[in-house]
N, C-alpha and C positions, 0 to 999 in steps of 0.2 A: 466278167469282162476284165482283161488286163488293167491294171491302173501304168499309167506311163510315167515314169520319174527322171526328171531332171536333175542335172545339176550347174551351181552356180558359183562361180568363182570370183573373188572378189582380191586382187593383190594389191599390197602397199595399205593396207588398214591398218592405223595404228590403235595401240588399245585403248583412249579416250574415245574415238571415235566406234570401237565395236561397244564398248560400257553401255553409250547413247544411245545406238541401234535397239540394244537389250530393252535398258527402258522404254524403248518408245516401241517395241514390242508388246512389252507386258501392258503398257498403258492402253494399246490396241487392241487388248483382248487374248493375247495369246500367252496362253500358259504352259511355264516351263512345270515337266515333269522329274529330269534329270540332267545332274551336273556332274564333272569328272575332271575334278582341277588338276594342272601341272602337277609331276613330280620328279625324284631324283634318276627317272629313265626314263619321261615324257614330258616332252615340250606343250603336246597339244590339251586344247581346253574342250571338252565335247560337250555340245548341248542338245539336249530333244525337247522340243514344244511341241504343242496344237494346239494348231489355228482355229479361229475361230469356228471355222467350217467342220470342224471335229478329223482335219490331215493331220499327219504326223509328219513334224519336218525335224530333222538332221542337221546343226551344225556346229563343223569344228574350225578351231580358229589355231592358226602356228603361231605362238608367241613368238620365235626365233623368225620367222620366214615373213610375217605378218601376213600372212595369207589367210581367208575367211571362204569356206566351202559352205554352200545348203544345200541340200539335196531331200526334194519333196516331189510331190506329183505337179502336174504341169500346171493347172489353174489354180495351186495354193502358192506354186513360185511365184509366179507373175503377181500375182496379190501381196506376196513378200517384198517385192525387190523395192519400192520406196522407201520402204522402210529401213534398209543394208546402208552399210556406206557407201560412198561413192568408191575409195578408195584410189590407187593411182592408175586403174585397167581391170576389164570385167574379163572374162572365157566362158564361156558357155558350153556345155557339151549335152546333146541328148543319148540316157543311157535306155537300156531295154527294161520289161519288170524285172523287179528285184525278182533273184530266183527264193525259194521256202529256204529258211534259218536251216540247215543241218543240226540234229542236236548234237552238242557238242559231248563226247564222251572223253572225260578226263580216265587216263589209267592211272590203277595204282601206282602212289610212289612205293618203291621197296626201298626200305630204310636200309642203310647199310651201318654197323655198329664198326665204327673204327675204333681200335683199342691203340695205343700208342703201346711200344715194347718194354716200356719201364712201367707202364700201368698194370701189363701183364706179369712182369716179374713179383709186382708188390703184390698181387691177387696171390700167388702163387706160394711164396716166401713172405707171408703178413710179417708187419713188425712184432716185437713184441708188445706185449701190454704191461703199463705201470705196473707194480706190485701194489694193491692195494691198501692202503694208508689202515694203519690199526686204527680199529672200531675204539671211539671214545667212550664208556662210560658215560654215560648222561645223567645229569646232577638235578639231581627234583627237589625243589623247596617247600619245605610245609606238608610235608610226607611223614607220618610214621617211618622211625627206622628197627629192622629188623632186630629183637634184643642180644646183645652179645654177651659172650659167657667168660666168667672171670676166675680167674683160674683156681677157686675152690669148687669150681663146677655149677656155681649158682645162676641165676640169670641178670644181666645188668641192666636193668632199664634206662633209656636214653631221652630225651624229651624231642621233640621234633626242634630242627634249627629254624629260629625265627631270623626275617627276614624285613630289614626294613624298608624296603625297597614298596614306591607305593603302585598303586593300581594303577595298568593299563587306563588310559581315558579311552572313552568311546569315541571314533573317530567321526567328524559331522559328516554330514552330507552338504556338499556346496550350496550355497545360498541361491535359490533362481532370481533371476535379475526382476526385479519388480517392475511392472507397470510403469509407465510413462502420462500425464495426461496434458497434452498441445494444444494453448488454442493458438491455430491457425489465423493472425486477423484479414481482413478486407479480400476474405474467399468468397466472392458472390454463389449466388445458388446456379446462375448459370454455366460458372465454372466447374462448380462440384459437380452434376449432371452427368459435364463431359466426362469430368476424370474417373467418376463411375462407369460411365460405356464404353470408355479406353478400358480402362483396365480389365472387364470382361473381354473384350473383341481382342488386347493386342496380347495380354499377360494371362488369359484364362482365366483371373481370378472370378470366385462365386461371390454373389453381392447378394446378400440376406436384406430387405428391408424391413423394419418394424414400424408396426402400425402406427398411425399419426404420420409416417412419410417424414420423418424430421433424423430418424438415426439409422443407421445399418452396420452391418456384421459385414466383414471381408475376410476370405480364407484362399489362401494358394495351393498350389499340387504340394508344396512343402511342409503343410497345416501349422503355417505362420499365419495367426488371426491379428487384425487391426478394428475398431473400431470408431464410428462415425457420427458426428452428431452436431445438426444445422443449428448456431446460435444467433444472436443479435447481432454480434461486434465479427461473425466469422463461421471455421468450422472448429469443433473440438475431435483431435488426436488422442483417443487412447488404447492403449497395448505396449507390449513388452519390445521393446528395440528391436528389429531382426529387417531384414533384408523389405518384407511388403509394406511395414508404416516406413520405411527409406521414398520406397515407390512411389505410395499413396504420397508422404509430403511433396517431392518432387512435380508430380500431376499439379497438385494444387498453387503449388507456392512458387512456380518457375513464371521467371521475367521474359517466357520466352511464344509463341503463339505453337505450340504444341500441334492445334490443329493441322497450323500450316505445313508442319516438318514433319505429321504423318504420311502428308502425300507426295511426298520427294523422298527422304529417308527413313522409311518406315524400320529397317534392318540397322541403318547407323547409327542410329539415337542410342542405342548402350554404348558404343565408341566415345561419344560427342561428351564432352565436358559444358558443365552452366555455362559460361562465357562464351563456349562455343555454336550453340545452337542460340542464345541470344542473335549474336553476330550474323547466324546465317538466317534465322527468321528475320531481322530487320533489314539484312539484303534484298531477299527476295519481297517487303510489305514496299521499300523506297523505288525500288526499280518497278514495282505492278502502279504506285500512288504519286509519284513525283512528277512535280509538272514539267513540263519545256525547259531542259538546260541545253546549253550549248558544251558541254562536255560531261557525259556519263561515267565515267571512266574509275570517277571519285568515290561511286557508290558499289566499286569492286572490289575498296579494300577492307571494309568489315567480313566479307564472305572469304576471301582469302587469308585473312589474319583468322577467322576461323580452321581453314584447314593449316594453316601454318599450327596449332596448335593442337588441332589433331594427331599431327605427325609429331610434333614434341611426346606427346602422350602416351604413342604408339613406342617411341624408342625409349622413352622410360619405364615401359612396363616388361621389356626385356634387357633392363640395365644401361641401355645406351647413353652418358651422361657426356654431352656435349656444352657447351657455352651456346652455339649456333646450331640449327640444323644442319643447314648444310655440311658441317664438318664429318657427319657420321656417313659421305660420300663421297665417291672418285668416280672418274669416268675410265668407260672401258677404250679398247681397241677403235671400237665406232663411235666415241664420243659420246656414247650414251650413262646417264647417269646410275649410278648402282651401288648399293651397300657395300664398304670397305670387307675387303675379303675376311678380315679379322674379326669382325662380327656375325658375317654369314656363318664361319668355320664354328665359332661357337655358341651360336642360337641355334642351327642346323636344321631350318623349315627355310625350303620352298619358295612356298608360297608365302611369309613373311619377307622374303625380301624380296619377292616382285610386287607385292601391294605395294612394298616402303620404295621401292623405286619408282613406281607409277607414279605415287602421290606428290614426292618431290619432284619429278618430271613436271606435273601439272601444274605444282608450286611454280618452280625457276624460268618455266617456259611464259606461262602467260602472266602471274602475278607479278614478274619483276620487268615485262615490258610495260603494260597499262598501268600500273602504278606509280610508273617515274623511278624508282628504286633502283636501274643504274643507268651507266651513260650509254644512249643507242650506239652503236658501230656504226650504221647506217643512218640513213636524214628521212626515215620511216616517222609519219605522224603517230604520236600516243594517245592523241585522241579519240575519243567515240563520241559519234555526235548526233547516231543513229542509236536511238532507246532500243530499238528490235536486237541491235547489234549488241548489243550491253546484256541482256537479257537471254539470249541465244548461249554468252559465254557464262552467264549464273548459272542458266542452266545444266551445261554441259560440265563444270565443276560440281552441280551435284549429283550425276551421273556417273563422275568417275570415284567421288568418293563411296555413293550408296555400291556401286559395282564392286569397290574394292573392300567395303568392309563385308558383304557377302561371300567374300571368301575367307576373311579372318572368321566368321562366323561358322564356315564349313566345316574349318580346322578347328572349333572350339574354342577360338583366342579367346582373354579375356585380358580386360585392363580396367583398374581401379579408377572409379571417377570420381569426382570433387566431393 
C-alpha cells in the first residue's frame, strides 16, 4: 500500500525556538538518526528522526530564510505538529508517494594533469647539480694506525693517539610521572555510586569492582587507569594524572547536582566550566523549590551569568580576548548580531560563528531585558510574576545552549575547562 507523505511548513521560526522543538522532540521519544550542519555553500540544517511509531520524518530548517520544512507520512505529521513551532505562518501541501531513490551513479572524474610551461621547460632542461663537496677523510680515535716507513726502509711503529675526551653517557629514559594518591573528603557512598554509573553510561568507562564492595579499578578507551577506594573521612584517588582521575575527581567533588544537568545538558557539560554548571544547576533546583514571590525574574540571573561565561569561554579557546563580550560583535544589515568579520575571516568555521552568534542573541535579547541590566526604550514590565513564565524561559536558555553545543561537538570543538 502506498504510504502518503506530507509536508509541513513552518515560516518565520527563529533558531531558539527550532533548538526547543528539537528537545522536546527527543524528550518525546523521537530519535534523531542524522544531522548535516550549515556550511561555506549551504545555509540549510537537515535532520531525519523516527517517531516513535517507527516513520521516518525529514526536516530541514533555512537558517537565512528561517523557514522549517517536515515532510513524513500523514499520521506521524499530525502527531508532530505540537511539538514544531508555532512560527509566524504554517503552508501545508499534500505530496504523492515518494517515488524509489534512483541509485545515484557518480562518473569518473578524469584528472586532468596541468603542467604550467616553466614547469615543462625545467623537466626538460633540469638544472644542474652541485658538484659534489670532496669526501672528507674520517678521523677514528683509539685506532691502530697503519706502520709507516722511514726512510732507511724500516717500519715505524706509531702508538694509537689517545684521546681524552670522556665517554658518551647513556642517555635516560624520561621518568614516568608517578602515581598520585587523593583523599577525596565528604564523598558520601551515595555520591560515589552515581559517579560510577555516570561514568559507565555517559564516558564508557569499565568499572572493575573488588571484592568487599569497598575499591574499584577504572579504565577508558585510552587505557588511562584510576583507582577507587571507600574510606571513613571520604574516597581515596589513586593513579597517575591523565585525563580519567581529571573526570573521576570532577563526578565526585563538583558543587554542582550532576544528576540534574544530565537531563537538560547531557552534550554541554564538556563546554560548561565549575562555576558554570553550578550556576545553572541552582537555576533550575530555585525555580522547581522556591516559594511564592512576587517577582521571578531574580532567579534568571545565575543561569544567564552562566551562559554569559560560557560564551567568554567559547571565545577564548579560539583567541577571542575582549574586556566584554559583547565587544567581539557588530550587527549586520538586519540588525542582527554576529561575529566581527575579522574574527570570522580568521577562525574560518561556520558553524563557530553561528553557535557564537545564537548564543549572544540569547544573552542580549532576553538576559538584558529581565535582568534590569539596561534602560527599557519602552514602559514594557520586567517583571515575572508568573513562576511557569520564569521557568518556560530557564528552559528554553537551556535548549538553546545544549542545541548549540551539539554542533560545536559535531565539528569536534574543543575548549579547555577550569
Amino acid at each position: 500500500m502506498n504510504t502518503i507523505t506530507e509536508r509541513l511548513r513552518i515560516d518565520g521560526c527563529e533558531p531558539f525556538a527550532v533548538s526547543a522543538a528539537f528537545i522536546g522532540m527527543e524528550g518525546a521519544g523521537y530519535s534523531r538518526r542524522k544531522f548535516t550542519p550549515t556550511s561555506d555553500v549551504s545555509h540549510l540544517e537537515v535532520y531525519q528522526y523516527v517517531a516513535p511509531s517507527g516513520e521516518k520524518i525529514a526536516i530541514v530548517y533555512d537558517t537565512v530564510a528561517k523557514i522549517l520544512t517536515a515532510d513524513a507520512p500523514s499520521g506521524a505529521l499530525e502527531a508532530l505538529r505540537p511539538l514544531l513551532p508555532k512560527g509566524s505562518g504554517a503552508a501545508k501541501s499534500r505530496l504523492g508517494p515518494l517515488p524509489p531513490k534512483a541509485k545515484e551513479e557518480q562518473p569518473e572524474t578524469q584528472k586532468k594533469a596541468v603542467v604550467p610551461a616553466a614547469d615543462k621547460a625545467v623537466r626538460k632542461n633540469p638544472p644542474a647539480l652541485p658538484a659534489k663537496r670532496q669526501a672528507r677523510t674520517p678521523i677514528v680515535r683509539g685506532v691502530p694506525v697503519p706502520p709507516a716507513v722511514r726512510e732507511d726502509g724500516k717500519e715505524e711503529r706509531r702508538e694509537p693517539e689517545k684521546t681524552n675526551k670522556p665517554a658518551r653517557a647513556r642517555t635516560k629514559k624520561a621518568d614516568k610521572p608517578a602515581a598520585v594518591s587523593e583523599l577525596l573528603k565528604g564523598v558520601t557512598r551515595k555520591r560515589l555510586d552515581w559517579a560510577l554509573k555516570d561514568l559507565k553510561t555517559a564516558d564508557g568507562v569499565k568499572v572493575t569492582a573488588h571484592a568487599g564492595g569497598v575499591s574499584w579499578t577504572l579504565c577508558d578507551s585510552s587505557k588511562n587507569v584510576a583507582e577507587l577506594c571507600a574510606e571513613k573521612d571520604g574516597v581515596r584517588l589513586t593513579g597517575v594524572p591523565n585525563p580519567l582521575t581529571k573526570a573521576v575527581r570532577d563526578r565526585l567533588t563538583s558543587k554542582c547536582d550532576m544528576r540534574l544537568l544530565r537531563k537538560y545538558l547531557s552534550v554541554s557539560l564538556r563546554y560548561l566550566s565549575e562555576t558554570s554548571r553550578i550556576d545553572l544547576s541552582n537555576g533550575i533546583t530555585d525555580l522547581n523549590n522556591v516559594p511564592r514571590l512576587s517577582d521571578y525574574s531574580i532567579l534568571l540571573m545565575a543561569p544567564y551569568r552562566a551562559l554569559e561565561k560560557l560564551i567568554y569561554d567559547l571565545q577564548q579557546a579560539e583567541g577571542i580576548n575582549v574586556k566584554m563580550i559583547g565587544q567581539a560583535y557588530e550587527k549586520d544589515a538586519e540588525g542582527r548580531y554576529t561575529l566581527k568579520k575579522g574574527y570570522k575571516k580568521r577562525i574560518g568555521s561556520v558553524v563557530y560563528a553561528e553557535v557564537m552568534a545564537a548564543l549572544y542573541t540569547e544573552y542580549y535579547a532576553t538576559r538584558n531585558f529581565y535582568t534590569h541590566s539596561e534602560n527599557a526604550a519602552d514602559m514594557r514590565s520586567r517583571g515575572i510574576s508568573d513562576k511557569a513564565d520564569a521557568q518556560r524561559i530557564l528552559k528554553n536558555l537551556l535548549a538553546v545552549i545544549e542545541y548549540n553545543c551539539k554542533k560545536l561537538s559535531e565539528i569536534n570543538f574543543s575548549v579547555e575547562t577550569e
